[in-house]
DOGU-561644 format. One record per residue (C-alpha): x, y, z; residue number from 0. Coordinates in Angstrom, 1 decimal. Layout:
DOGU-561644
<pt x="X" y="Y" z="Z" n="NUM"/>
...
//
This chain:
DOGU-561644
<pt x="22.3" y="-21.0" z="-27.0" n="0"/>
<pt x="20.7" y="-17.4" z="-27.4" n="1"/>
<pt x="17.1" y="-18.9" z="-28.3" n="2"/>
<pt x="18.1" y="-21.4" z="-25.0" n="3"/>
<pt x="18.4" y="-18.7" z="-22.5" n="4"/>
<pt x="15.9" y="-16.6" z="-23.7" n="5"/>
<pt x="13.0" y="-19.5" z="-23.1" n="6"/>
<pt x="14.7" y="-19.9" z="-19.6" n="7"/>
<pt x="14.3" y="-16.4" z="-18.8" n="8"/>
<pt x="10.6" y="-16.4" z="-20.0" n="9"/>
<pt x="9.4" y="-19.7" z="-18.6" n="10"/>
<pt x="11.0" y="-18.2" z="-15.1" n="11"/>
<pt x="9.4" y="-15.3" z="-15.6" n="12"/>
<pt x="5.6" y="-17.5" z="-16.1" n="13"/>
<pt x="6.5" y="-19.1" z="-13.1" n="14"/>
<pt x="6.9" y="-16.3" z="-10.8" n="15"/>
<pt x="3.6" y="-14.5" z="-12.2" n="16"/>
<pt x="1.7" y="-18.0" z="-11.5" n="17"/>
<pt x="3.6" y="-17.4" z="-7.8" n="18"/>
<pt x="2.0" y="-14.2" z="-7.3" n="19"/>
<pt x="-1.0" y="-13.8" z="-5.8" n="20"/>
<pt x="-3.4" y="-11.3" z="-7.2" n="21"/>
<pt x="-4.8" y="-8.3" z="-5.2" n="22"/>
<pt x="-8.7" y="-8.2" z="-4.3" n="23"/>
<pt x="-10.5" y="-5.6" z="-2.6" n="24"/>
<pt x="-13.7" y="-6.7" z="-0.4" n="25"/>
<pt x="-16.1" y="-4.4" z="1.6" n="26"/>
<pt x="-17.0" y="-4.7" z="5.5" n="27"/>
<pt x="-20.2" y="-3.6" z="4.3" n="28"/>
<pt x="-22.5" y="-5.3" z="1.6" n="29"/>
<pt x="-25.9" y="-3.7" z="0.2" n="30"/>
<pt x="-27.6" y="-6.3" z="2.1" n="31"/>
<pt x="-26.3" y="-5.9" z="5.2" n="32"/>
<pt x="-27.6" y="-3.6" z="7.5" n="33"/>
<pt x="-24.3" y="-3.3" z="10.0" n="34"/>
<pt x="-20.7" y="-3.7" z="8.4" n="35"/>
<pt x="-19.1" y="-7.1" z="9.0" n="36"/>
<pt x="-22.6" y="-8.3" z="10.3" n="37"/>
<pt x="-22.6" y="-12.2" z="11.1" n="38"/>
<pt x="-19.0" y="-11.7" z="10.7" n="39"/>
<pt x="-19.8" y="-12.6" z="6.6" n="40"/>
<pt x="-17.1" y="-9.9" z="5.6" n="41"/>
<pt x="-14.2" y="-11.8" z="8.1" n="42"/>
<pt x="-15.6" y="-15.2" z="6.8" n="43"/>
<pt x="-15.5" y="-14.5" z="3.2" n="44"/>
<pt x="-11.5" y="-13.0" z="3.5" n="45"/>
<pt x="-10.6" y="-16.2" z="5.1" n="46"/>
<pt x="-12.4" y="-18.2" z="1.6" n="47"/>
<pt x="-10.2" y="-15.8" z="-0.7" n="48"/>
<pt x="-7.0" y="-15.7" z="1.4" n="49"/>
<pt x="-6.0" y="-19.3" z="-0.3" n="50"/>
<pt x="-5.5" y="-17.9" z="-3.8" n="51"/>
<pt x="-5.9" y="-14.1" z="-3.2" n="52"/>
<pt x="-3.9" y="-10.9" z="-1.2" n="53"/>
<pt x="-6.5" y="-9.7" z="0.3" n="54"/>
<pt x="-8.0" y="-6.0" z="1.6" n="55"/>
<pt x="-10.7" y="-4.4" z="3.0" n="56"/>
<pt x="-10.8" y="-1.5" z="0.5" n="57"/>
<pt x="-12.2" y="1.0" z="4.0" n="58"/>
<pt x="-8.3" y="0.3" z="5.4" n="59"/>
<pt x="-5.3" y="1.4" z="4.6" n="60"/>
<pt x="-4.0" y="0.0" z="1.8" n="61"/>
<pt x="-0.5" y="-1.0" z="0.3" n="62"/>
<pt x="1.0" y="2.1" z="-1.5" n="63"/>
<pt x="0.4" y="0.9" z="-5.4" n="64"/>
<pt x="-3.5" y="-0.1" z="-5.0" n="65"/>
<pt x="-4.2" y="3.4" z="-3.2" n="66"/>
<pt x="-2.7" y="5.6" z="-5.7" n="67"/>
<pt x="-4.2" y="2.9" z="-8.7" n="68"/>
<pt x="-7.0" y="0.8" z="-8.1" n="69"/>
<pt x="-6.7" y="-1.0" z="-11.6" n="70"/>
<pt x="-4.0" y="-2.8" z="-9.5" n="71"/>
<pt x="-6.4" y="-4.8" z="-8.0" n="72"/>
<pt x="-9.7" y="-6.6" z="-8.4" n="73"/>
<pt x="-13.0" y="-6.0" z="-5.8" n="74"/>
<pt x="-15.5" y="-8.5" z="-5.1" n="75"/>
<pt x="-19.0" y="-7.9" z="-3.9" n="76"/>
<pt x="-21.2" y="-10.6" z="-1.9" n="77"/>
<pt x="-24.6" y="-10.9" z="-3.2" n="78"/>
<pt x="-27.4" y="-12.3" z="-1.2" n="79"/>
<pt x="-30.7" y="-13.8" z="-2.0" n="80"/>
<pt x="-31.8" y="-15.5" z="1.4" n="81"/>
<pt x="-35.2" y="-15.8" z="2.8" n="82"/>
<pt x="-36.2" y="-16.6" z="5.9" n="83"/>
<pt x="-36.2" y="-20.8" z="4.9" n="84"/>
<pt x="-32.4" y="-20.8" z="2.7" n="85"/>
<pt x="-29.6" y="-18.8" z="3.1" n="86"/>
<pt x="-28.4" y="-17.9" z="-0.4" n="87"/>
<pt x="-25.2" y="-16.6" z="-1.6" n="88"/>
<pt x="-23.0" y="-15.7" z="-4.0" n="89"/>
<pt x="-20.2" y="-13.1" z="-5.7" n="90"/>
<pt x="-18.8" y="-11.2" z="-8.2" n="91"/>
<pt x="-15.5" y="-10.2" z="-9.6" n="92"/>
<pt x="-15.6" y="-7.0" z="-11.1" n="93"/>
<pt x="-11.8" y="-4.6" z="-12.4" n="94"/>
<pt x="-11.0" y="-1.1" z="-11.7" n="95"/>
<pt x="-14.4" y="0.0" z="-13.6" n="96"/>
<pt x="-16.9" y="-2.0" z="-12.5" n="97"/>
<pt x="-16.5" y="-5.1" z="-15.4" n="98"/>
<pt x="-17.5" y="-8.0" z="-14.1" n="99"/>
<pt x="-15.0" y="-11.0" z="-14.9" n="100"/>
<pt x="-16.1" y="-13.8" z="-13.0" n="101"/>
<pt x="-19.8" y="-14.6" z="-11.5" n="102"/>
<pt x="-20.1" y="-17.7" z="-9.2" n="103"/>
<pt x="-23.0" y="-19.9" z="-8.9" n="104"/>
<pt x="-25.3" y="-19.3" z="-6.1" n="105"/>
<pt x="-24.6" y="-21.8" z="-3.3" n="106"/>
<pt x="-27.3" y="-22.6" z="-0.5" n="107"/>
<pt x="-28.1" y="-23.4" z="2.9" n="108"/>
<pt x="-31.3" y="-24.5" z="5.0" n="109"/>
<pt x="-29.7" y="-24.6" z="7.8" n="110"/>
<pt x="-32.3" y="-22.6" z="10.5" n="111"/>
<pt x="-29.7" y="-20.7" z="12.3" n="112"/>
<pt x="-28.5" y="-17.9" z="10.4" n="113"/>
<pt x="-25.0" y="-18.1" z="11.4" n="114"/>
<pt x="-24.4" y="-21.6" z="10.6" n="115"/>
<pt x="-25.9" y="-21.0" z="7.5" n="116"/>
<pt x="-23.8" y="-17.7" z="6.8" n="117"/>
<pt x="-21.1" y="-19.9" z="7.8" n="118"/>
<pt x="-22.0" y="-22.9" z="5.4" n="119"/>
<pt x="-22.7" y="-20.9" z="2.4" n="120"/>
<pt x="-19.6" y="-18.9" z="2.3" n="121"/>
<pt x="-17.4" y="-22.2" z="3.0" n="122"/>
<pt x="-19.6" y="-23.4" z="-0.4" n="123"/>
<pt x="-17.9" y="-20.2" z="-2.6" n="124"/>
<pt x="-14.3" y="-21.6" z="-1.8" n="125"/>
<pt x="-14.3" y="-24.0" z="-5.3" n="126"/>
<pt x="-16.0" y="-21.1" z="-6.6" n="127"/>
<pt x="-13.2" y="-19.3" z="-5.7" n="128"/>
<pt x="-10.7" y="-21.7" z="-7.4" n="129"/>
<pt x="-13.2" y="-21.7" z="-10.4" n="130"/>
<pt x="-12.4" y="-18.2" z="-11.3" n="131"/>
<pt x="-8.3" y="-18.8" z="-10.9" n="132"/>
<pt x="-8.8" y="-21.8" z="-13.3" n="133"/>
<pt x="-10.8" y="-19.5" z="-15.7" n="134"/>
<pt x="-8.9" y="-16.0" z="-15.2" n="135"/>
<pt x="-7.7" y="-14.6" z="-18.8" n="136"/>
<pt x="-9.5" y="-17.4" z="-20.9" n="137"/>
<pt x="-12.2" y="-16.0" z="-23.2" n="138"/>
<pt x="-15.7" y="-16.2" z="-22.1" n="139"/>
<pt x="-16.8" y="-19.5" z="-24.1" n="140"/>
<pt x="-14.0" y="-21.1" z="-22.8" n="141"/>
<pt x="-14.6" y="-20.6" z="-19.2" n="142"/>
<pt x="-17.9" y="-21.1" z="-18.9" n="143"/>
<pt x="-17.1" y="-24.6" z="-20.2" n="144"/>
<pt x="-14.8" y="-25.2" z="-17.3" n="145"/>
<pt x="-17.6" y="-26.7" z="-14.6" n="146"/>
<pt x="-16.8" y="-27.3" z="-11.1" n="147"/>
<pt x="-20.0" y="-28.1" z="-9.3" n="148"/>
<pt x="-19.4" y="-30.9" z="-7.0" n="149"/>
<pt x="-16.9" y="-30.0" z="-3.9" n="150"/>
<pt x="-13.7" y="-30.9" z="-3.8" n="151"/>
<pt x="-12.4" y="-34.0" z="-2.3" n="152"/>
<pt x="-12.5" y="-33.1" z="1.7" n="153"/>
<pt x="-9.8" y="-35.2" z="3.5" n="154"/>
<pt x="-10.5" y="-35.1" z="7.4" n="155"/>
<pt x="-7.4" y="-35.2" z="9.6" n="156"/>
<pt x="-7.7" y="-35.6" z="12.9" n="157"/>
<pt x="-4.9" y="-34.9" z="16.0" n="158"/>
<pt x="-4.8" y="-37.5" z="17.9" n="159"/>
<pt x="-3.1" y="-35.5" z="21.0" n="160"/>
<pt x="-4.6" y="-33.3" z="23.1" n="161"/>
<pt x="-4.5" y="-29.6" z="22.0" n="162"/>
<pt x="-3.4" y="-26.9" z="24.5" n="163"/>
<pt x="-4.2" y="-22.9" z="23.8" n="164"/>
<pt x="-2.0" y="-20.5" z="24.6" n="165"/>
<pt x="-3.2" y="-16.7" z="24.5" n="166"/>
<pt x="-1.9" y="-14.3" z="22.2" n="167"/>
<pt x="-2.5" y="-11.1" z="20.8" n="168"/>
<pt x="-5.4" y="-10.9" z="19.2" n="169"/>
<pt x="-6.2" y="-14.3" z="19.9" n="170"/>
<pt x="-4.3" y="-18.0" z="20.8" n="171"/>
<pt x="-1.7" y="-20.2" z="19.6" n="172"/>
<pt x="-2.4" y="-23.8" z="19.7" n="173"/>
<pt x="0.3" y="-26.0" z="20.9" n="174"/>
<pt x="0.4" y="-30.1" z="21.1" n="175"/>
<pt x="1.9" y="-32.4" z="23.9" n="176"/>
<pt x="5.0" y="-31.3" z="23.8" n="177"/>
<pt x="3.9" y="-27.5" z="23.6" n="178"/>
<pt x="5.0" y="-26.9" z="20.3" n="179"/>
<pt x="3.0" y="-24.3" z="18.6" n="180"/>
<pt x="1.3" y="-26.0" z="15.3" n="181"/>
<pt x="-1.3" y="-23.4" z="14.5" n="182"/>
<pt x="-2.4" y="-19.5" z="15.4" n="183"/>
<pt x="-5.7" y="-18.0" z="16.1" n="184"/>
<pt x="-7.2" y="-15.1" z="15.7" n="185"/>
<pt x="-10.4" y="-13.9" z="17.0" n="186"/>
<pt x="-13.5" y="-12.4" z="15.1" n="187"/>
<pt x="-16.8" y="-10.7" z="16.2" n="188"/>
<pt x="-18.5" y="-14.0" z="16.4" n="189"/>
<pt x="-17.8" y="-16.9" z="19.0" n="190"/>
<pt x="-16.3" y="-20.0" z="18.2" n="191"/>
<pt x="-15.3" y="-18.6" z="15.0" n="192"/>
<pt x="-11.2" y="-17.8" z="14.2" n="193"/>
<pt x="-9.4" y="-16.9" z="11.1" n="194"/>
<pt x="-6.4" y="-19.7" z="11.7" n="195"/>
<pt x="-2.7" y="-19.6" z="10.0" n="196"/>
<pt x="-1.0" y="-23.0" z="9.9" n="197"/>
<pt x="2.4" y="-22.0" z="8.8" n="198"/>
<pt x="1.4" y="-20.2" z="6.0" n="199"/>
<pt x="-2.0" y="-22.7" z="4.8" n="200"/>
<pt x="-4.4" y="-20.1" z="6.0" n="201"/>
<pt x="-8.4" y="-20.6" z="6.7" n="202"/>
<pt x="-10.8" y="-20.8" z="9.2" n="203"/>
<pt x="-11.2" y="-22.0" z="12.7" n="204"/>
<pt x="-14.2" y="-23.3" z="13.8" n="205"/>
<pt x="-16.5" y="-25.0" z="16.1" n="206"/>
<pt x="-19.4" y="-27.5" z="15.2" n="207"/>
<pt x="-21.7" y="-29.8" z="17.5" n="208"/>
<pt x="-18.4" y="-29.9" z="20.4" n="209"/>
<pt x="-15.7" y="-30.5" z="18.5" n="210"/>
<pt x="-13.2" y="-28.0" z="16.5" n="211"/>
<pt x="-11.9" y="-27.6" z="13.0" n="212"/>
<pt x="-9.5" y="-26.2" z="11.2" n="213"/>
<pt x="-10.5" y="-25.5" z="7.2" n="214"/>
<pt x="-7.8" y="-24.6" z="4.3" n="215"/>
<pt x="-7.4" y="-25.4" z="0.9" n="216"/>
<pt x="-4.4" y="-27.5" z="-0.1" n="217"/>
<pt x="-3.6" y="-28.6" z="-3.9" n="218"/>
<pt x="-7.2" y="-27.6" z="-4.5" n="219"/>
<pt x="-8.4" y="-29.9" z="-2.1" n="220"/>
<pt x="-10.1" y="-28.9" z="1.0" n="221"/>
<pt x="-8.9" y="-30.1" z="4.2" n="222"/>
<pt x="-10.7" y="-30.3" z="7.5" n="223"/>
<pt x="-8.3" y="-31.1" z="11.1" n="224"/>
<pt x="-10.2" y="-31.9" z="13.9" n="225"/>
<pt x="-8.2" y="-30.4" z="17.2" n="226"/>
<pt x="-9.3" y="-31.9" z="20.6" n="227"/>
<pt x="-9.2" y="-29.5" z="23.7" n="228"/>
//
């Protein structure tokens, strides 16, 4: 009975650490950017880790245990290696002094604006992103083994009522026909462009060629709502 309890008590105790999100610093300034949360990357890139990470701009205040330790937490840094023909992007995971423990691939866009392809690339990291959760405490060998190159499935919902906005602070709640509230957003420094919460599935809010979507990750799959205004 002893030996019974005791594997209780431990596999409950697995189960809440697999519960708990870890901590992650980013920056609202890269190297390669020249002004901080230029192109709005910085807000965009937050919105790609919310899904499996707590997330903090490491220039704000910060909760009370990652201020007075920073070993609490991990940081990751955006690299960039676009030209004026592909934006290219990708990040790093490093600990409290400077180890890196996870490297993404590079992902890529030709699109010729330089916000949509900002906006492209950094949707790209989000398996990246689930790569490194897969992969966290394996050895090296291991988890450069695991291989997740192709994007997830993407399942496209779309609402087939009319959406109403309703202005809030910091941004709008979005409200169906019978003006119930089924998603907030909140503005950024670029247009069309909102960091969204669904009821807790969190991810971004967007607008592409007239129409608007909502992105978020969901049993690693990525789903895209389309919301008509």
């Amino acid at each position: 009975m002893k030996n019974v309890v005791t594997f209780i008590i431990i596999l409950f105790v697995t189960i809440l650490k697999a519960q708990t999100k870890q901590s992650i610093l980013i920056s609202h300034k890269y190297d390669f950017q020249k002004e901080a949360d230029s192109y709005n990357i910085n807000n965009m890139f937050k919105g790609v880790l919310m899904s499996s990470f707590e997330v903090y701009f490491e220039e704000e205040e910060l909760p009370i245990e990652i201020a007075q330790n920073r070993c609490h937490a991990v940081k990751a840094e955006l690299i960039d290696r676009s030209n004026f023909l592909v934006t290219r992007l990708k990040f790093v995971i490093k600990d409290c002094q400077n180890k890196i423990l996870f490297e993404s691939n590079e992902v890529k866009s030709t699109d010729k604006s330089t916000q949509m392809g900002y906006i492209e690339t950094i949707k790209m990291l989000g398996p990246e992103v689930k790569r490194y959760i897969a992969t966290k405490g394996l050895d090296k060998k291991t988890a450069e083994s695991i291989n997740i190159q192709s994007m997830p499935n993407e399942k496209v919902v779309t609402e087939v009522t009319k959406n109403k906005l309703l202005e809030i602070q910091n941004g709008f709640a979005v409200l169906d026909a019978s003006q119930k509230v089924i998603l907030q957003i909140y503005k950024t420094s670029v247009q069309d462009f909102f960091i969204a919460d669904k009821f807790g599935k969190k991810g971004v809010f967007y607008k592409k060629e007239n129409k608007w979507y909502f992105e978020y990750y969901e049993n690693d799959k990525l789903i895209k709502e389309e919301y008509v205004f």
